[in-house]
PDB file with SEQRES, HELIX, SHEET and CRYST1 records, atoms N, CA, C and O in Angstrom:
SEQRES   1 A   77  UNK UNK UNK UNK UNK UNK UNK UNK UNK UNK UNK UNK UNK          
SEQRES   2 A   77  UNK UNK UNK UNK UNK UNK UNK UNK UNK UNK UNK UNK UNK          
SEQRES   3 A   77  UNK UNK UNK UNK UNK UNK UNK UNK UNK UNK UNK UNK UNK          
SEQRES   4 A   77  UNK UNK UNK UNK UNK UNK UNK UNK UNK UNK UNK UNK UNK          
SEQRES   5 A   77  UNK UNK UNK UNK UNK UNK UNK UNK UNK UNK UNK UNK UNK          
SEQRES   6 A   77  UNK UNK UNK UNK UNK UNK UNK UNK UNK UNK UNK UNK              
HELIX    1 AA1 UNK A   10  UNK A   12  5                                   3    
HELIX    2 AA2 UNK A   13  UNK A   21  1                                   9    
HELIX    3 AA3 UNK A   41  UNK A   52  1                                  12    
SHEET    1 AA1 4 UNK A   4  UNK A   5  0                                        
SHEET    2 AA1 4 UNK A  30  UNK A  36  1                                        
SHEET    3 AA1 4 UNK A  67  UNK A  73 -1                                        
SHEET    4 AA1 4 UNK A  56  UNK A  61 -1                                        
CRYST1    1.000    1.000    1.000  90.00  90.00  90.00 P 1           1          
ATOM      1  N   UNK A   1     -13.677   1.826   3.647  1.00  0.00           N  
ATOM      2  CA  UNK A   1     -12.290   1.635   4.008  1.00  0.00           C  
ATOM      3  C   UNK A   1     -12.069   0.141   4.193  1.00  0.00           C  
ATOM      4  O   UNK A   1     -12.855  -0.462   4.923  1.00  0.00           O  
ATOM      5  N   UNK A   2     -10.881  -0.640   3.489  1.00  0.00           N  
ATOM      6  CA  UNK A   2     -10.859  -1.862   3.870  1.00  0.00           C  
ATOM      7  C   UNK A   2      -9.467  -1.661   3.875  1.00  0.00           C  
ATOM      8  O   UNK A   2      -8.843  -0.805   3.248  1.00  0.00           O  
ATOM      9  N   UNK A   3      -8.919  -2.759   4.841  1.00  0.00           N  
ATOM     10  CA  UNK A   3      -7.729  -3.075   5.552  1.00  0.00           C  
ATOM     11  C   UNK A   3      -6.982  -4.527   4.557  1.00  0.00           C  
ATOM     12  O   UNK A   3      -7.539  -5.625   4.540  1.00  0.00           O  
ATOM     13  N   UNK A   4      -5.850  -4.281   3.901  1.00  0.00           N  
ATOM     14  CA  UNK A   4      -5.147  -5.260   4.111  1.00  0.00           C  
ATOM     15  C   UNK A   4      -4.001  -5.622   4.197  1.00  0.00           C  
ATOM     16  O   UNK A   4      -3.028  -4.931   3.894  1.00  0.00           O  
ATOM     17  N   UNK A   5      -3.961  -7.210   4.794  1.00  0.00           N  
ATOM     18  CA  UNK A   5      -2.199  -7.378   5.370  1.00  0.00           C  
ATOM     19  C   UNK A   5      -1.418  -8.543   4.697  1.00  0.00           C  
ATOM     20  O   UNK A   5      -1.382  -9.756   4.910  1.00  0.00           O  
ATOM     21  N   UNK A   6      -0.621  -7.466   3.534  1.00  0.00           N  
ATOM     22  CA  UNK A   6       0.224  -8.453   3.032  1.00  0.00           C  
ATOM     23  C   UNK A   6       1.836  -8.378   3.354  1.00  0.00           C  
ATOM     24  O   UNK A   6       2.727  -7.974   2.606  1.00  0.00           O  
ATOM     25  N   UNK A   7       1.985  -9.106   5.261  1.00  0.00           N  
ATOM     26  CA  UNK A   7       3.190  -9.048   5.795  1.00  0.00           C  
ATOM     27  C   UNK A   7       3.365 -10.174   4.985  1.00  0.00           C  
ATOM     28  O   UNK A   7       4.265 -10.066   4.152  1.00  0.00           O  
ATOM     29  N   UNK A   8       2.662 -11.363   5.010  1.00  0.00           N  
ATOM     30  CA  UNK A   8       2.996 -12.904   4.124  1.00  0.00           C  
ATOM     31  C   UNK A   8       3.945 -13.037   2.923  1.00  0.00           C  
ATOM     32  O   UNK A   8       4.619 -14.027   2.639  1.00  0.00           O  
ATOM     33  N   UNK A   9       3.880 -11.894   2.283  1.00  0.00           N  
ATOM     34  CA  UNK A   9       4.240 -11.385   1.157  1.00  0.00           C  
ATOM     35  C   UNK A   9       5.883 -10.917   1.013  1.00  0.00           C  
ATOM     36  O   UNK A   9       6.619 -10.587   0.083  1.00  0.00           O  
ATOM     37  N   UNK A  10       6.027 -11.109   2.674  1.00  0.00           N  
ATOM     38  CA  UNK A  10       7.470 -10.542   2.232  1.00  0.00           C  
ATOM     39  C   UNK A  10       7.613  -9.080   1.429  1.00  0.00           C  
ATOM     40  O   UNK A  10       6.805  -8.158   1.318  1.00  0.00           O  
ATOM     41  N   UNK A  11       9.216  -9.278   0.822  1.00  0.00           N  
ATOM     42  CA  UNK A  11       9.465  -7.950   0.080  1.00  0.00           C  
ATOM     43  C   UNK A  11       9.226  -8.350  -1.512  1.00  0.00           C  
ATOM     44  O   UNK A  11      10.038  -8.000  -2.369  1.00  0.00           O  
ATOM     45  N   UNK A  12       7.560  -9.420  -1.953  1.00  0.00           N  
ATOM     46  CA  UNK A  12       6.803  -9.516  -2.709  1.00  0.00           C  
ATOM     47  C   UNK A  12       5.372  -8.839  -2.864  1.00  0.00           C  
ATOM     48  O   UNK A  12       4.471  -9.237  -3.603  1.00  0.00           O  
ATOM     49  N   UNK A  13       5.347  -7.814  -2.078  1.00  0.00           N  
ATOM     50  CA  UNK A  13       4.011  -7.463  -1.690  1.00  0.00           C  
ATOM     51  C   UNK A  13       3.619  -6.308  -2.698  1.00  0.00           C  
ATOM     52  O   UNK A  13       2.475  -5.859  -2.641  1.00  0.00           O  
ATOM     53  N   UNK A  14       4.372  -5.893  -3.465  1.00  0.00           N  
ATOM     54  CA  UNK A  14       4.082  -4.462  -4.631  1.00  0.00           C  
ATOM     55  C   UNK A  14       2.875  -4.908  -5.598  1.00  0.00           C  
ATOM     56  O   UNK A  14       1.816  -4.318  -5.813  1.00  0.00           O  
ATOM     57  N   UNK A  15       3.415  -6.290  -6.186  1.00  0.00           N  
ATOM     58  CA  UNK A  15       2.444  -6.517  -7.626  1.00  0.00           C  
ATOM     59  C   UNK A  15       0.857  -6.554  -6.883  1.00  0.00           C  
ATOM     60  O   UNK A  15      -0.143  -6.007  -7.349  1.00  0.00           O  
ATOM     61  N   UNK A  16       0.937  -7.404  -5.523  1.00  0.00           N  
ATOM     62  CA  UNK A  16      -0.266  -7.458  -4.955  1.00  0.00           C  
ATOM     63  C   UNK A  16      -1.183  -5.974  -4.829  1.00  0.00           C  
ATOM     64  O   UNK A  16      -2.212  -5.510  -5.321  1.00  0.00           O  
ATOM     65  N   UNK A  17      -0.104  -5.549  -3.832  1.00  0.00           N  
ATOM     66  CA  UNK A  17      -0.785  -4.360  -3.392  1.00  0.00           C  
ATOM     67  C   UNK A  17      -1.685  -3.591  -4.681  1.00  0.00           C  
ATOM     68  O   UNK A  17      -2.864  -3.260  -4.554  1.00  0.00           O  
ATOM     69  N   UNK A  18      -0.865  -3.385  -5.939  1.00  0.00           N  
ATOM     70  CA  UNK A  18      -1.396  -2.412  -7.083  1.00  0.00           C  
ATOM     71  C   UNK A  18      -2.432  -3.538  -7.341  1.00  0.00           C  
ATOM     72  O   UNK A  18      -3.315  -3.393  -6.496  1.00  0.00           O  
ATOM     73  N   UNK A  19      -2.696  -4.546  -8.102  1.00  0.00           N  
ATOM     74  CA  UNK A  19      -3.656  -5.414  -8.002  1.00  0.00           C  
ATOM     75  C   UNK A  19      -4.723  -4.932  -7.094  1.00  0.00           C  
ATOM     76  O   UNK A  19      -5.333  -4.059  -7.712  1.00  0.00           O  
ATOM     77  N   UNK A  20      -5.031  -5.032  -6.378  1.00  0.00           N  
ATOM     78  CA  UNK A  20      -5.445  -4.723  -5.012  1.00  0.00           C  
ATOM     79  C   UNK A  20      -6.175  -2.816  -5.359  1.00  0.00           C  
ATOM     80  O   UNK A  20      -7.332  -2.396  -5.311  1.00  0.00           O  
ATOM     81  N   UNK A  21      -5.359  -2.379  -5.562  1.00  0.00           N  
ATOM     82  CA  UNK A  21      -5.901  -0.886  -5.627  1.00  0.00           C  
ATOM     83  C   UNK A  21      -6.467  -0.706  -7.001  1.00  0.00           C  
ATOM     84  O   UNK A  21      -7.285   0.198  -7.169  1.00  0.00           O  
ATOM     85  N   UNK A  22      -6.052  -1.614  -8.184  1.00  0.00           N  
ATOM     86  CA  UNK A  22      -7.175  -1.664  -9.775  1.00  0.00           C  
ATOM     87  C   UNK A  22      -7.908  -2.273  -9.879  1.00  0.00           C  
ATOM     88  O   UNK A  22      -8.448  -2.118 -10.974  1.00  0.00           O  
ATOM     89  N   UNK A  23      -8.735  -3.688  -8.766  1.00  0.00           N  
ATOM     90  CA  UNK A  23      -9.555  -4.442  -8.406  1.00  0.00           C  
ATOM     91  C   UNK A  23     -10.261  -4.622  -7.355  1.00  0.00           C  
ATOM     92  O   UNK A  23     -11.344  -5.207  -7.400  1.00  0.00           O  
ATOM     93  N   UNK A  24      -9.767  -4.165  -6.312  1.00  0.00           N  
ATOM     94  CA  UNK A  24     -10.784  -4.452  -5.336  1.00  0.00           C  
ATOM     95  C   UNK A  24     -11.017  -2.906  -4.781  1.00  0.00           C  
ATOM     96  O   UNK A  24     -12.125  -2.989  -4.251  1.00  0.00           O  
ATOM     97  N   UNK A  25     -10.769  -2.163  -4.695  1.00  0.00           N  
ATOM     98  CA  UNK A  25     -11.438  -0.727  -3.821  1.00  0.00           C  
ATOM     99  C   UNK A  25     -11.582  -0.102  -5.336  1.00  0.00           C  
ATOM    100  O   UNK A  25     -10.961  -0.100  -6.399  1.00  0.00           O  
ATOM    101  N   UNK A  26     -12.747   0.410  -4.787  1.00  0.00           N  
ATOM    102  CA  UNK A  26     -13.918   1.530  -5.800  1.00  0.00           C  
ATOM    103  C   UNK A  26     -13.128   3.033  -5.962  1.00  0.00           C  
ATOM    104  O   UNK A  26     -12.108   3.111  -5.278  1.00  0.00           O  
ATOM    105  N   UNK A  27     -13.381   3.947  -6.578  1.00  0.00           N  
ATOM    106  CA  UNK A  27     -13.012   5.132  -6.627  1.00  0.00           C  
ATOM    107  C   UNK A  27     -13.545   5.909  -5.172  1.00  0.00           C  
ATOM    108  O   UNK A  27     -14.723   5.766  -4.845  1.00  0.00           O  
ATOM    109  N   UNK A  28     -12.765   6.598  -4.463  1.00  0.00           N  
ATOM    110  CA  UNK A  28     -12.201   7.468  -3.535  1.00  0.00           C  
ATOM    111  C   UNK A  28     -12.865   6.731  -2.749  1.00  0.00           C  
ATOM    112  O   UNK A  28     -13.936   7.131  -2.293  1.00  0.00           O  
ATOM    113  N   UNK A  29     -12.391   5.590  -2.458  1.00  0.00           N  
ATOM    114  CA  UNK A  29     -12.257   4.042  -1.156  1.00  0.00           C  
ATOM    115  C   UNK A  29     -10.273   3.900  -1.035  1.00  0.00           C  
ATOM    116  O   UNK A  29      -9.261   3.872  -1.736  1.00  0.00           O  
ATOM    117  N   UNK A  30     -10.736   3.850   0.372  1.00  0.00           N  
ATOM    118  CA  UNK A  30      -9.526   4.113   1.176  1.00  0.00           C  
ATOM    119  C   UNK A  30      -9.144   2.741   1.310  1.00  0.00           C  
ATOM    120  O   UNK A  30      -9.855   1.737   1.364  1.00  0.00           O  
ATOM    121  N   UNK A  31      -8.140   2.843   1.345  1.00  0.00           N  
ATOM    122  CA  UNK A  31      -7.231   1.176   1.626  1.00  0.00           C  
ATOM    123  C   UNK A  31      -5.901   1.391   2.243  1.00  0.00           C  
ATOM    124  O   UNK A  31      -5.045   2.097   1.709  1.00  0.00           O  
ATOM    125  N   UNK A  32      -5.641   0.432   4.003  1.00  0.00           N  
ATOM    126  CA  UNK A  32      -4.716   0.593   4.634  1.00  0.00           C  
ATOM    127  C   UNK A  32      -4.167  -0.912   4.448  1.00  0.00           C  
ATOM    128  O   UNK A  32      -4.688  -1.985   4.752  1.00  0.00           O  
ATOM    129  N   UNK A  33      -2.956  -0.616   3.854  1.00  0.00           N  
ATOM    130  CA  UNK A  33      -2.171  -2.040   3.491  1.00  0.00           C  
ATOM    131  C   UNK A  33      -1.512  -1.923   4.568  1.00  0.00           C  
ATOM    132  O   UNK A  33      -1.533  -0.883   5.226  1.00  0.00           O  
ATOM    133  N   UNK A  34      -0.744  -3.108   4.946  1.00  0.00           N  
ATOM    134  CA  UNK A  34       0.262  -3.484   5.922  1.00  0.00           C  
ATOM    135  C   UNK A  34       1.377  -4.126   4.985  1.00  0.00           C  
ATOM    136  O   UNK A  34       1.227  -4.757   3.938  1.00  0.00           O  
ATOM    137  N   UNK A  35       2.525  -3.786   5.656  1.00  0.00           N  
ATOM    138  CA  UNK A  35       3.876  -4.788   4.561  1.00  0.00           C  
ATOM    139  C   UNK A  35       4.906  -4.999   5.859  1.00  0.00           C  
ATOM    140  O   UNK A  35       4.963  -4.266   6.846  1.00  0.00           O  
ATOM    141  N   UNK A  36       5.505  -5.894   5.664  1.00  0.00           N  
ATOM    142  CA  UNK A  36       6.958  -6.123   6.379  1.00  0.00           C  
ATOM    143  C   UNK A  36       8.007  -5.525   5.315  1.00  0.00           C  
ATOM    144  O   UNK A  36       8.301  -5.510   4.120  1.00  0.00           O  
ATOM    145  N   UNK A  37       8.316  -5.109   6.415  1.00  0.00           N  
ATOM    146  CA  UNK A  37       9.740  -4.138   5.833  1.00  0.00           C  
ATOM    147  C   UNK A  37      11.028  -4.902   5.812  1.00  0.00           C  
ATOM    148  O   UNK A  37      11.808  -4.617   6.720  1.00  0.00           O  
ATOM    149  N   UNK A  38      11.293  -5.549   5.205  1.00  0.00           N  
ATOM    150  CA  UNK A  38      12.766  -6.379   5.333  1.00  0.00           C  
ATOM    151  C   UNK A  38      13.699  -5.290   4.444  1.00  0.00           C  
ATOM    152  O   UNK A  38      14.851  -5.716   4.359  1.00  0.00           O  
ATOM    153  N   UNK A  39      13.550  -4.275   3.906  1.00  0.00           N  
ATOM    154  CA  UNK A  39      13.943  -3.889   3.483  1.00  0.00           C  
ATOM    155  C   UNK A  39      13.426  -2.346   3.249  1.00  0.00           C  
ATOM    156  O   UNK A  39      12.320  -2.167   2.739  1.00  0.00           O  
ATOM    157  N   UNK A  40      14.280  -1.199   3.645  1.00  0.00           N  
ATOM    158  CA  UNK A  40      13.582   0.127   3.765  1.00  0.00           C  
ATOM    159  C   UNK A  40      13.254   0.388   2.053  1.00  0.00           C  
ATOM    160  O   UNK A  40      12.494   1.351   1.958  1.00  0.00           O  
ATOM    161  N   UNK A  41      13.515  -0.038   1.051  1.00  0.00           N  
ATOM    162  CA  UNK A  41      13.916   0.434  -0.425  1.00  0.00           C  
ATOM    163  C   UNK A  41      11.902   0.284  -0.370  1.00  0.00           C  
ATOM    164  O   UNK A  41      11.094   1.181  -0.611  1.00  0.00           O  
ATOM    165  N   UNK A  42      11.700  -0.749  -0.084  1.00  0.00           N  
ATOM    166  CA  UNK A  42      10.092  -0.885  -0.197  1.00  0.00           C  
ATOM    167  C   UNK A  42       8.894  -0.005   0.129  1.00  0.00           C  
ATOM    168  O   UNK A  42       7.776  -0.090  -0.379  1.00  0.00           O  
ATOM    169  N   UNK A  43       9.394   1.038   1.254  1.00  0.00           N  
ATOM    170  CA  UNK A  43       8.762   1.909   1.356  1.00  0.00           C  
ATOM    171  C   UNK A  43       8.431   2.520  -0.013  1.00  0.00           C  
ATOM    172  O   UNK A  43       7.541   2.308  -0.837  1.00  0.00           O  
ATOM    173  N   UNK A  44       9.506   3.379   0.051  1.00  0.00           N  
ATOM    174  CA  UNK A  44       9.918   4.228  -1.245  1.00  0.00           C  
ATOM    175  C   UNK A  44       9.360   3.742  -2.736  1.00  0.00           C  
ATOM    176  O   UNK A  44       9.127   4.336  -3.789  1.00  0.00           O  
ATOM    177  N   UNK A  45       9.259   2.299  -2.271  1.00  0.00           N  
ATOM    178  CA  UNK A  45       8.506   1.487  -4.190  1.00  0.00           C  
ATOM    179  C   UNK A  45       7.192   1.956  -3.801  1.00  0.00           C  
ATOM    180  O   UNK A  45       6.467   2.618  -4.543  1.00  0.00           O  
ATOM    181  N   UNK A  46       6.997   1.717  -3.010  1.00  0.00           N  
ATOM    182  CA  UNK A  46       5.231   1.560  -2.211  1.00  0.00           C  
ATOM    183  C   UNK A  46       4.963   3.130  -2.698  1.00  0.00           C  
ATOM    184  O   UNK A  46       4.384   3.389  -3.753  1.00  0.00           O  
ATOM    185  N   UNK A  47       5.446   4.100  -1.813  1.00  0.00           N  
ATOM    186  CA  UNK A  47       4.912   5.525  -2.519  1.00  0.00           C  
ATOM    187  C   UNK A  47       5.095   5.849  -4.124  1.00  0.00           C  
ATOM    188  O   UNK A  47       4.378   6.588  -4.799  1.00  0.00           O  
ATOM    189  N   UNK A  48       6.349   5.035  -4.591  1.00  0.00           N  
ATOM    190  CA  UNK A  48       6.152   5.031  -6.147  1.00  0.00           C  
ATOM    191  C   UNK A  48       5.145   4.698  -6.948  1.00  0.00           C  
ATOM    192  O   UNK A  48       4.636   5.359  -7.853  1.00  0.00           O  
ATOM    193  N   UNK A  49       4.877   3.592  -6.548  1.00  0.00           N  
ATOM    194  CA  UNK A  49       3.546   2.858  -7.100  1.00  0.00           C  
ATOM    195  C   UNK A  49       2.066   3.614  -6.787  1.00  0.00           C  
ATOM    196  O   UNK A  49       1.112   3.398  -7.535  1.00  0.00           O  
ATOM    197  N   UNK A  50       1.991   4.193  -6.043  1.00  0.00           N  
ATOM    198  CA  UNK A  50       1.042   5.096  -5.899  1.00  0.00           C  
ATOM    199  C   UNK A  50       1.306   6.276  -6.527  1.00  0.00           C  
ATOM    200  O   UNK A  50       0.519   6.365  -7.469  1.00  0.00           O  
ATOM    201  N   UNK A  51       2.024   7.228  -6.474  1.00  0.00           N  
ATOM    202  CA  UNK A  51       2.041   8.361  -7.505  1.00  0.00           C  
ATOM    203  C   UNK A  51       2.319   7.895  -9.112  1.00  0.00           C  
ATOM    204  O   UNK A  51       2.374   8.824  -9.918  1.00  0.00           O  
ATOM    205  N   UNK A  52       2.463   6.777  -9.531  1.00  0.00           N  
ATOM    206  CA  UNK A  52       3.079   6.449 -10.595  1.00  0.00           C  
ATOM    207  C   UNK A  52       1.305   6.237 -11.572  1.00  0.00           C  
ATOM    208  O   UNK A  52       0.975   6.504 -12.727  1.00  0.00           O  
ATOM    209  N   UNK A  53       0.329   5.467 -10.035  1.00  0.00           N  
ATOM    210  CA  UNK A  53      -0.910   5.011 -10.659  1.00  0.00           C  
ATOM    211  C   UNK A  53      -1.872   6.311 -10.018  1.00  0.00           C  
ATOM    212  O   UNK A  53      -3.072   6.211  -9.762  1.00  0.00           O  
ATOM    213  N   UNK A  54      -1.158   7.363  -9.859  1.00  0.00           N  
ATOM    214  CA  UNK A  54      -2.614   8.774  -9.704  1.00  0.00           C  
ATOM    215  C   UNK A  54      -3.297   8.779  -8.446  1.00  0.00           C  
ATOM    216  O   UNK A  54      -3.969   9.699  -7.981  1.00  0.00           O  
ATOM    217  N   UNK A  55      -3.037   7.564  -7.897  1.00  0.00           N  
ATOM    218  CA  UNK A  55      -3.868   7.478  -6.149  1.00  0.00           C  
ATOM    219  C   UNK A  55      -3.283   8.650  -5.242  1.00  0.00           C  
ATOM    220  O   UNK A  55      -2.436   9.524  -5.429  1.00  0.00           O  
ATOM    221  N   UNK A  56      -4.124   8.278  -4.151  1.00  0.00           N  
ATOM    222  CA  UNK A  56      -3.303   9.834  -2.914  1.00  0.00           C  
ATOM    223  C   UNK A  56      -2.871   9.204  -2.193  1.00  0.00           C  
ATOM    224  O   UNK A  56      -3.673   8.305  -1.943  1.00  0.00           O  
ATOM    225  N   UNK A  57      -1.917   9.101  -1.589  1.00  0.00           N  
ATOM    226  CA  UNK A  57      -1.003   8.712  -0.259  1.00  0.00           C  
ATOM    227  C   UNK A  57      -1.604   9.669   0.941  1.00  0.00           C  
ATOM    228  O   UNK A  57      -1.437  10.888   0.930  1.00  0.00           O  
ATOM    229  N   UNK A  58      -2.254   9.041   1.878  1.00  0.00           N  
ATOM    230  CA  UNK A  58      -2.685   9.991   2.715  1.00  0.00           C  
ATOM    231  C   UNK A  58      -1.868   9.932   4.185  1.00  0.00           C  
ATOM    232  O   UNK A  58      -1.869  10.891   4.956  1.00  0.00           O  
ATOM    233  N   UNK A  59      -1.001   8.361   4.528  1.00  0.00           N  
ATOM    234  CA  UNK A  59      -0.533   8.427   5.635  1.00  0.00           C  
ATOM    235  C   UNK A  59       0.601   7.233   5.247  1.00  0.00           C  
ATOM    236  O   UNK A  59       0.352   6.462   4.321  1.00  0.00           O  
ATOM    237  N   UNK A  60       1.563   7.153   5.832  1.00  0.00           N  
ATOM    238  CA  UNK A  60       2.977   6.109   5.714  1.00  0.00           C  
ATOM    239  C   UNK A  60       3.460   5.881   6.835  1.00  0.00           C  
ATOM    240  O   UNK A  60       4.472   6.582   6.818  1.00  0.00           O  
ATOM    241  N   UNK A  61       3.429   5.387   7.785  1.00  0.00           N  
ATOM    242  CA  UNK A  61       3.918   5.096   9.347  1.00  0.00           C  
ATOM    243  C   UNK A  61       4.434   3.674   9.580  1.00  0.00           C  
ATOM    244  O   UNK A  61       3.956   2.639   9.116  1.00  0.00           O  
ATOM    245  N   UNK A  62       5.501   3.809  10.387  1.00  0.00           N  
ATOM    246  CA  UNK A  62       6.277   2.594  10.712  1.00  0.00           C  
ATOM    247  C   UNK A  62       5.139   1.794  12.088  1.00  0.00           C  
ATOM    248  O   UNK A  62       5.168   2.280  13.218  1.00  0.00           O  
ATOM    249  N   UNK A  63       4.390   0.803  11.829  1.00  0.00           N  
ATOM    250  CA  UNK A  63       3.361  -0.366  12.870  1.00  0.00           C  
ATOM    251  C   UNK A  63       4.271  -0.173  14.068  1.00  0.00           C  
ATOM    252  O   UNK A  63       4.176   0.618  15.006  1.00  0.00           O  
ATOM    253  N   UNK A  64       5.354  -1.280  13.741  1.00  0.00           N  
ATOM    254  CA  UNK A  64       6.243  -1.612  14.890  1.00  0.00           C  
ATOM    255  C   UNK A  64       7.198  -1.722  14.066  1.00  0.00           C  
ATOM    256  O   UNK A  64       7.376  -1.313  12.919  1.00  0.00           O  
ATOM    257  N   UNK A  65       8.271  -2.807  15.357  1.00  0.00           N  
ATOM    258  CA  UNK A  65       9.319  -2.878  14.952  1.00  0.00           C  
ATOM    259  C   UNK A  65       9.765  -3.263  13.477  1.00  0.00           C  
ATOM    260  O   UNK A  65      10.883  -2.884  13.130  1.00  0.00           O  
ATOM    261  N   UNK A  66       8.891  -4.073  12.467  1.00  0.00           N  
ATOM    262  CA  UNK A  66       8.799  -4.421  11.404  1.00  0.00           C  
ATOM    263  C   UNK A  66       7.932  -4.242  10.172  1.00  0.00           C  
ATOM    264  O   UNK A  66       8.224  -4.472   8.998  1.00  0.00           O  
ATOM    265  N   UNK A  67       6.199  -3.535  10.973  1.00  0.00           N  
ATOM    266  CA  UNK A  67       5.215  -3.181   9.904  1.00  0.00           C  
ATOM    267  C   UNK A  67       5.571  -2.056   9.171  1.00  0.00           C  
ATOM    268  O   UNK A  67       6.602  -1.463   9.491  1.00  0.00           O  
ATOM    269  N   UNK A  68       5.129  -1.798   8.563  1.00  0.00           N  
ATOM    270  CA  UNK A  68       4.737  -0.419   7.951  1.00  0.00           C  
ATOM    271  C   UNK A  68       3.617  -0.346   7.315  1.00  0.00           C  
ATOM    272  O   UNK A  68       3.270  -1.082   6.390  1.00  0.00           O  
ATOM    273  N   UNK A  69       2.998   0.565   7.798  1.00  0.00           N  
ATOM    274  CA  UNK A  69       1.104   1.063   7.007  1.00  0.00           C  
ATOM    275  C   UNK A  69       1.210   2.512   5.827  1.00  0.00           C  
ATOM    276  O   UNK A  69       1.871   3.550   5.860  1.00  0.00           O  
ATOM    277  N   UNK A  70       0.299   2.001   4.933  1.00  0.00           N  
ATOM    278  CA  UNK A  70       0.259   3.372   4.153  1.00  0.00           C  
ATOM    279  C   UNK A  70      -1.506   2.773   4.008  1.00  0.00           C  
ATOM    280  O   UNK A  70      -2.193   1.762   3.860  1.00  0.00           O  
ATOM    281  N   UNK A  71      -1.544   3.968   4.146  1.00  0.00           N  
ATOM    282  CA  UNK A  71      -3.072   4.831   3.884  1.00  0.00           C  
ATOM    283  C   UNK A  71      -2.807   5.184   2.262  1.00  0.00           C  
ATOM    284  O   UNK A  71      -1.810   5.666   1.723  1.00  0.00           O  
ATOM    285  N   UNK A  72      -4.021   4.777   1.730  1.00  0.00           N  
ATOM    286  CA  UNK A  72      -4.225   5.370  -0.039  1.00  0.00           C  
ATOM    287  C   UNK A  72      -5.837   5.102  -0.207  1.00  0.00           C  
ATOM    288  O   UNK A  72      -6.581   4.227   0.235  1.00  0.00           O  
ATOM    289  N   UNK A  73      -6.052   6.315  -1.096  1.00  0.00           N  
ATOM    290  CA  UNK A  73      -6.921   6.496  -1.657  1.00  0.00           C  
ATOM    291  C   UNK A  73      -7.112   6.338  -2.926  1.00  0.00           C  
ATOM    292  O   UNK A  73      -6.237   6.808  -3.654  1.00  0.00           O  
ATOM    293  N   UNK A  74      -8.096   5.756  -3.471  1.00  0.00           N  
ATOM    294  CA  UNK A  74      -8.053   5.474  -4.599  1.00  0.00           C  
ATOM    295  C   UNK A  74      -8.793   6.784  -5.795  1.00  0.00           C  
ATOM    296  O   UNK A  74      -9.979   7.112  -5.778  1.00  0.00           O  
ATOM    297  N   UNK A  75      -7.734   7.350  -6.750  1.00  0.00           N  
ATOM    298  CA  UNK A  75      -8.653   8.186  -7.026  1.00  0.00           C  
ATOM    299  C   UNK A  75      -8.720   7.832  -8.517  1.00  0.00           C  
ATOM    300  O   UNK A  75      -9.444   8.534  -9.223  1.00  0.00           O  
ATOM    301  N   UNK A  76      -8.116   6.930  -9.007  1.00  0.00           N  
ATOM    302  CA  UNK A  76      -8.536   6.747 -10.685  1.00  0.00           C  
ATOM    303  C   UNK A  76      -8.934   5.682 -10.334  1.00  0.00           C  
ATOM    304  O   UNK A  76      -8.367   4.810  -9.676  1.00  0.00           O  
ATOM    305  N   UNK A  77     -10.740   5.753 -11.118  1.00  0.00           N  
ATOM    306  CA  UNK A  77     -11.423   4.641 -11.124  1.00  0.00           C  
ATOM    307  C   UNK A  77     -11.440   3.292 -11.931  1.00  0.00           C  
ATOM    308  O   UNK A  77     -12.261   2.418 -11.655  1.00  0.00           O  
TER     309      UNK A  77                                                      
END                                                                             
């Protein structure tokens, strides 16, 4: 399981994140991203981008007043 936090990223954090899930975590390695939400539409890309690339969405929760975490699994290697 590795953790990462691309609040830095602003509401730039998508291309990373998928990057991120076709390069750095292995097949069925878990990865908890962090994003700032400046915008709710990002959620909704965020779970797109995961069903779009075959991974599992295992958890989506609002941090605080501004994070949001999703849990994914990586299942195409």
């Amino acid at each position: 399981m590795k953790r990462f936090d691309l609040r830095h990223l602003k509401n730039d954090f998508l291309a990373r994140m998928e990057a991120i899930l076709q390069n750095e975590l292995q097949k069925d390695e878990v990865g908890i991203f962090l994003f700032e939400v400046l915008d709710f539409d990002n959620v909704q890309k965020s779970a797109d981008c995961i069903a779009k690339r075959g991974d599992e969405l295992l958890n989506s929760l609002r941090f605080n007043e501004v994070d949001w975490t999703i849990v994914v699994r990586k299942i195409n290697g």
